[in-house]
N, C-alpha and C positions, 0 to 999 in steps of 0.2 A: 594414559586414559584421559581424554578430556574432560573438563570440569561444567555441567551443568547452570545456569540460572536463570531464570527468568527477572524481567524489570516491569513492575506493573506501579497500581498506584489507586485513592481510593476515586478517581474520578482525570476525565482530561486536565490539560492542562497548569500539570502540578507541577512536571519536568521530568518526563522519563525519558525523553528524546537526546534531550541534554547532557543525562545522567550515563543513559548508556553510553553516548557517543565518546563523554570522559573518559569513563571506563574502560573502554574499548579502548582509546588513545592511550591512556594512562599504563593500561598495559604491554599495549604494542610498543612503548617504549621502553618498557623492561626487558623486551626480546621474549616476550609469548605470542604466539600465533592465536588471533580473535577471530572468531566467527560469529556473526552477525544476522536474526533474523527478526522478522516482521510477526507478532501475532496478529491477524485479522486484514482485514483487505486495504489499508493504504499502500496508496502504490509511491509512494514518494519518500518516504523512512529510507527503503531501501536504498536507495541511493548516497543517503549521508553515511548512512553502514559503513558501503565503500569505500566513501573517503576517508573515514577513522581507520579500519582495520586491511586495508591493500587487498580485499576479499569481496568479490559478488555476493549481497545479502539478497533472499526471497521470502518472502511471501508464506506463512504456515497460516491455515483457515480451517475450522472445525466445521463449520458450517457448509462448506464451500467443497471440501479435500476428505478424503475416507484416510482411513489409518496408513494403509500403505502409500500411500501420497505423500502424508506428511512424514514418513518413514523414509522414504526415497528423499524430499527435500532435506532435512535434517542431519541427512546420511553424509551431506559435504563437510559436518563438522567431526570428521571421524579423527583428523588430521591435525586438530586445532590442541591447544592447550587451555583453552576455555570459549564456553557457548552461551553467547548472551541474547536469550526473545526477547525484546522491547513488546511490552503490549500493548493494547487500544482502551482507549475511555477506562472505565474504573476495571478491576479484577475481575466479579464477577457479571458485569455487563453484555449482555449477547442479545440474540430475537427469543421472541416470546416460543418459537416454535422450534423444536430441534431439526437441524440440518442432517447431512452424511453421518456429521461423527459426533457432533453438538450444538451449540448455539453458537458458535463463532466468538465465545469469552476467552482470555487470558488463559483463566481458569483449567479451561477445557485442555490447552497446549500443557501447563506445568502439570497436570495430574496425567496427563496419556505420558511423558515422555518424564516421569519422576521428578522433575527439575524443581526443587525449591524456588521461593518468590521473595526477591526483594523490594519491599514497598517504598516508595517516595511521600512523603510525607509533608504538606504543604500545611505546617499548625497556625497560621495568620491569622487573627482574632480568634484562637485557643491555647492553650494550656493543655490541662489534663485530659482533656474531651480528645484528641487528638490519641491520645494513647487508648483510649474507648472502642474508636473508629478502630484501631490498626489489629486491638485484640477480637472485635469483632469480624474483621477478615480475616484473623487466623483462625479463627473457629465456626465460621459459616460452612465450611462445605471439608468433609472428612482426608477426603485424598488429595487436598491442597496444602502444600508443609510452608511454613511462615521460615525463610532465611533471618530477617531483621529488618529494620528500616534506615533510611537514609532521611534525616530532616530536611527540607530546604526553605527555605525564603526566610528564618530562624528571625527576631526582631532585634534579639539583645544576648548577652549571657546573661541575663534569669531570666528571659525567656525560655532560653535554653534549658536550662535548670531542671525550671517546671516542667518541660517534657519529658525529659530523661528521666529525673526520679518516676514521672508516671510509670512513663513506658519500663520500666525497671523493676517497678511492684507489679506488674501486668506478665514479670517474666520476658520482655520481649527487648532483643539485642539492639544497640543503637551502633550503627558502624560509621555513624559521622554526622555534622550536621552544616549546614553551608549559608552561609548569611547571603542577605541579599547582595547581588551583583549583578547590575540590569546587563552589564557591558555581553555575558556570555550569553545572554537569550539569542536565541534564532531569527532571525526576520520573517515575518510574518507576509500575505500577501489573499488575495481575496477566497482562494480556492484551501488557504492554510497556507505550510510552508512553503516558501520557496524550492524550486529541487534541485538538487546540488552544484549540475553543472552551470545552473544562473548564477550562482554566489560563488565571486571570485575570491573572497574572502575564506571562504569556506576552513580552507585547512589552519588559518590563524585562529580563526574562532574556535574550533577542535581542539587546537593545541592550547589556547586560553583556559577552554574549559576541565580539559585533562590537568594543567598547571592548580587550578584552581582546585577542582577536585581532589586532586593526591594532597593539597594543603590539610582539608576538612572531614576527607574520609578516610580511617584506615583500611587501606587497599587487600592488606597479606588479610585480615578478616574477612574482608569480603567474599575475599579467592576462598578461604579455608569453607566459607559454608556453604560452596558452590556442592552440588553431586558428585560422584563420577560417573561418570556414564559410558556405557558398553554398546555405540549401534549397534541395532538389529538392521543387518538386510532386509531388504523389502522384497516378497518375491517379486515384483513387477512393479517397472518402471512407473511414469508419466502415461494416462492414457489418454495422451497426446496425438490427433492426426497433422500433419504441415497443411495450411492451407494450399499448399503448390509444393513442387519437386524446387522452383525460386522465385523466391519470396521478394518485392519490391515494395521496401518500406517506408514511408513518410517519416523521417525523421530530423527534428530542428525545435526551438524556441517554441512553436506553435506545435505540434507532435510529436510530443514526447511519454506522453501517460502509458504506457504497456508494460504489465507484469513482467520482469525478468526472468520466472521461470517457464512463461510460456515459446517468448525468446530460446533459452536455452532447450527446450523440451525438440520446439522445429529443427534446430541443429541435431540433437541428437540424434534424431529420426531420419539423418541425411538431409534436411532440406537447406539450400542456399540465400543466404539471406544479402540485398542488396539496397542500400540508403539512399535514397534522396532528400533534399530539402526543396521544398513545396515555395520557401519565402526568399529563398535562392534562384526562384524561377525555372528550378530543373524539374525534367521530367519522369515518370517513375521509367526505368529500363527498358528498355523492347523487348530484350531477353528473355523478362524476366514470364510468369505463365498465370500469376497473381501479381494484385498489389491491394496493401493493403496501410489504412490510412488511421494511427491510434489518436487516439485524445488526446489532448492537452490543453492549451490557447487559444483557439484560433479567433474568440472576440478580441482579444487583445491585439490582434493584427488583421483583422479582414480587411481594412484596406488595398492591405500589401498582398493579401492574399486574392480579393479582385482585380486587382490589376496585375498580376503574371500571367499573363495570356500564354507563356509559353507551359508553365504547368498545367494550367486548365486546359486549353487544346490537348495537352500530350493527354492527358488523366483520359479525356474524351475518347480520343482515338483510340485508348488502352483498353477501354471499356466496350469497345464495337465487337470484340472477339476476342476477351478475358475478362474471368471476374475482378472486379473491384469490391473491397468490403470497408466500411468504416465501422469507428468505436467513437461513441460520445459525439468530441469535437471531431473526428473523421466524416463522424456522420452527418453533421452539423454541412460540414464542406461539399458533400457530397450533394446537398437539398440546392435549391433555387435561390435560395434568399437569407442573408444574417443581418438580424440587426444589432447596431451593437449598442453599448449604455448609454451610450448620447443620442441614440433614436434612429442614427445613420443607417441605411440598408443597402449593404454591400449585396452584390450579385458573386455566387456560390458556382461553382461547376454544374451542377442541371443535371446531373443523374437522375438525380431522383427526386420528387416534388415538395420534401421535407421545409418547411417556412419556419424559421425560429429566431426568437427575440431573447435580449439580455436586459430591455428597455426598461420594463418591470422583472426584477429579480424575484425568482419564487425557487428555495432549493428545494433540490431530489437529488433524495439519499436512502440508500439502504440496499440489501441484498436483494437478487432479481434469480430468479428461475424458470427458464425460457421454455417452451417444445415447441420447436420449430417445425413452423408447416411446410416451410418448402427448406431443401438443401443453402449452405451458402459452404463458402471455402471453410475446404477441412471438416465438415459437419452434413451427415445425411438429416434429411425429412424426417421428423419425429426425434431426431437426439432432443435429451435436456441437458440445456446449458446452465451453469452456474456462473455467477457474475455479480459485479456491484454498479452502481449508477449512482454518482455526486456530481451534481453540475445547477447551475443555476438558469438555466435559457428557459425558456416557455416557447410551447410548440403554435405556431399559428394556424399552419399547416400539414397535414399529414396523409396525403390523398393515395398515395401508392397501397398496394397490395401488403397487408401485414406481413413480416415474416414473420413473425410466431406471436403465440399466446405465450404472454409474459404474467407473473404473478409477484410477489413481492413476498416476503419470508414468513406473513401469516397466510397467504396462496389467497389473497383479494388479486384480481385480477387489474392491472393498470394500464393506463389509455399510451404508454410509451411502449406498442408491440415492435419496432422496428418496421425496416420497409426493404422492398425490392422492386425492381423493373429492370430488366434485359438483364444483362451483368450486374449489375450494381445492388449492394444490400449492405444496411446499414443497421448497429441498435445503439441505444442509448445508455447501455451498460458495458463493461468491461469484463470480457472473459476471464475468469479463471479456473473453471473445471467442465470436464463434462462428467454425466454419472456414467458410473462402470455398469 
């Protein structure tokens, strides 16, 4: 029976990405099979998962995902010998307004699926205030069980001291505590972390911190306070449609932002999935019956991306008599015009009239709730889409035809509705459910 945990924390920031990723290595070199998943919508965790644990990690979103969803997704750690959710921002952090199944908090994942919560605890300019903080997230909200905490960024032993004994009158478990070590941090980069496959370092850094880890935390405690947990079958799958029978994917440096279980959901459903790289100068498949272009970079390379006239022609031609769809930076590629943070304006492929700048930075972020007025790949007229949108660009232009009234997770309505013309339709959020 596999063992339960979640890794949260009382705010970003503090090191849960770290901690897990340890964890995860830490144990994978005992010869336990780890599985690895995401609370909340970054679509970038997932990938370092991977590389810790030899395992595809997804995506679990309360907000976003109805119960069977996240029962279906969760359903691949049936196998494992322990199930570690890394969460988002602090524990109980979500939107003001409840989604499908909650607010998209931590919270919401450890209480639906029993899993106790291991806290990371950053006490830097605290002491006993810190054990306040940790007893106070164990007693906020009734069906969330406090595992114990993990110190990190620790000053001294007596700094240490003074937490432990707090945390210890508070009744609450201290399973290690980790002094500073700048060397195991992640590299960071404008959008947050870097994603896995750009860091060729990646697996040393893992292994550093796993090393590090098993020095400071005791591991066999940790495992002991994990659940056990018994999946439930879901009665039904992903309610997933393939945007096409095959699928012609953008994929490289510059597109790479797409959920991996909407990836895997298209396969399962029979659909054929076929890569290209856009900065490669290929062009999507003739084949293939869609193509479709995710998010990632593409300010970081629109040079390179204006001048592959053999992608752009091809994308063109694909688009005369098959849809084309983007996300975010897809969508970005698909408009007239990019500028990038030096003010340069790249010329885009011309689908669609979409104008966007990086010149002034203004971010957009947060969960998005689409109903879409007209059809695009995989989705009839009138579905609602659930999704998230982080990106920094500002729109200059937006002249095409909306494709849907878009809302934002208090349902204010927002000027980022997507667009269409002929084939081509683009949004500025990142799919991750539709409602059942």
């Amino acid at each position: 029976m596999p063992a339960g945990l979640v890794i949260s924390a009382p705010a970003s920031g503090v090191g849960k990405t770290t901690l897990t990723l340890a964890l995860a290595r830490a144990w994978r070199n005992r010869g336990l099979n780890v599985q690895c998943f995401k609370s909340g919508p970054d679509y970038i965790d997932p990938a370092f998962h991977a590389a810790a644990t030899g395992r595809a990690s997804v995506n679990v979103d309360s907000w976003a995902m109805d119960r069977a969803t996240i029962s279906h997704l969760v359903g691949r750690g049936a196998d494992a010998d322990v199930v570690l959710a890394e969460g988002s921002m602090g524990l109980f952090d979500g939107v003001a307004a409840r989604g499908v199944s909650g607010t998209g908090a931590t919270a919401d994942i450890a209480e639906m699926l029993g899993w106790p919560v291991l806290l990371v605890i950053d006490p830097s300019g605290q002491a006993q205030t810190a054990a306040a903080i940790a007893a106070g997230l164990r007693d906020y909200r009734p069906g969330v069980r406090l595992a114990g905490v993990v110190l990190n960024r620790v000053a001294s032993p007596r700094h240490e001291d003074l937490v432990r004994r707090a945390l210890d009158d508070a009744g609450i478990a201290v399973f290690g505590a980790l002094p500073r070590h700048a060397e195991i941090n992640l590299p960071k980069r404008h959008l947050g972390l870097v994603q896995a496959e750009e860091q060729a370092e990646i697996g040393k850094l893992i292994d550093e911190a796993a090393r590090f880890v098993a020095e400071h935390v005791d591991l066999d405690a940790v495992l002991r306070s994990a659940a056990g947990w018994s999946p439930q079958p879901a009665a039904n799958g992903l309610n997933v449609t393939p945007p096409g029978q095959r699928i012609a994917l953008a994929r490289d440096a510059a597109f790479s932002f797409v959920y991996p279980h909407m990836l895997e959901a298209w396969r399962a459903a029979g659909a054929d999935i076929s890569t290209f790289s856009p900065l490669a100068d290929e062009a999507p498949d003739a084949s293939a019956d869609v193509c479709w272009l995710p998010g990632g970079y593409p300010e970081l390379h629109a040079g390179k991306i204006a001048a592959n006239a053999r992608f752009r022609s091809g994308l063109r031609a694909f688009a005369e008599t098959r849809p084309v769809h983007g996300e975010c930076g897809g969508y970005m590629v698909l408009g007239t015009a990019l500028t990038d943070a030096d003010g340069v304006c790249h010329e885009m492929a011309g689908l669609l009239g979409l104008e966007t700048s990086f010149a002034k930075r203004r971010m957009h972020l947060g969960y998005r709730l689409a109903e879409l007025a007209a059809p695009m790949p995989g989705h009839r007229a009138g579905a609602r889409l659930r999704g998230h949108e982080f990106h920094y660009s500002t729109i200059l232009a937006q002249p095409d035809t909306p494709l849907a009234v878009v809302h934002d997770a208090t349902g204010a309505v927002i000027a980022e509705t997507g667009s269409r013309r002929g084939n081509a339709t683009g949004t500025f959020f990142h799919l991750i459910a539709e409602d059942r």
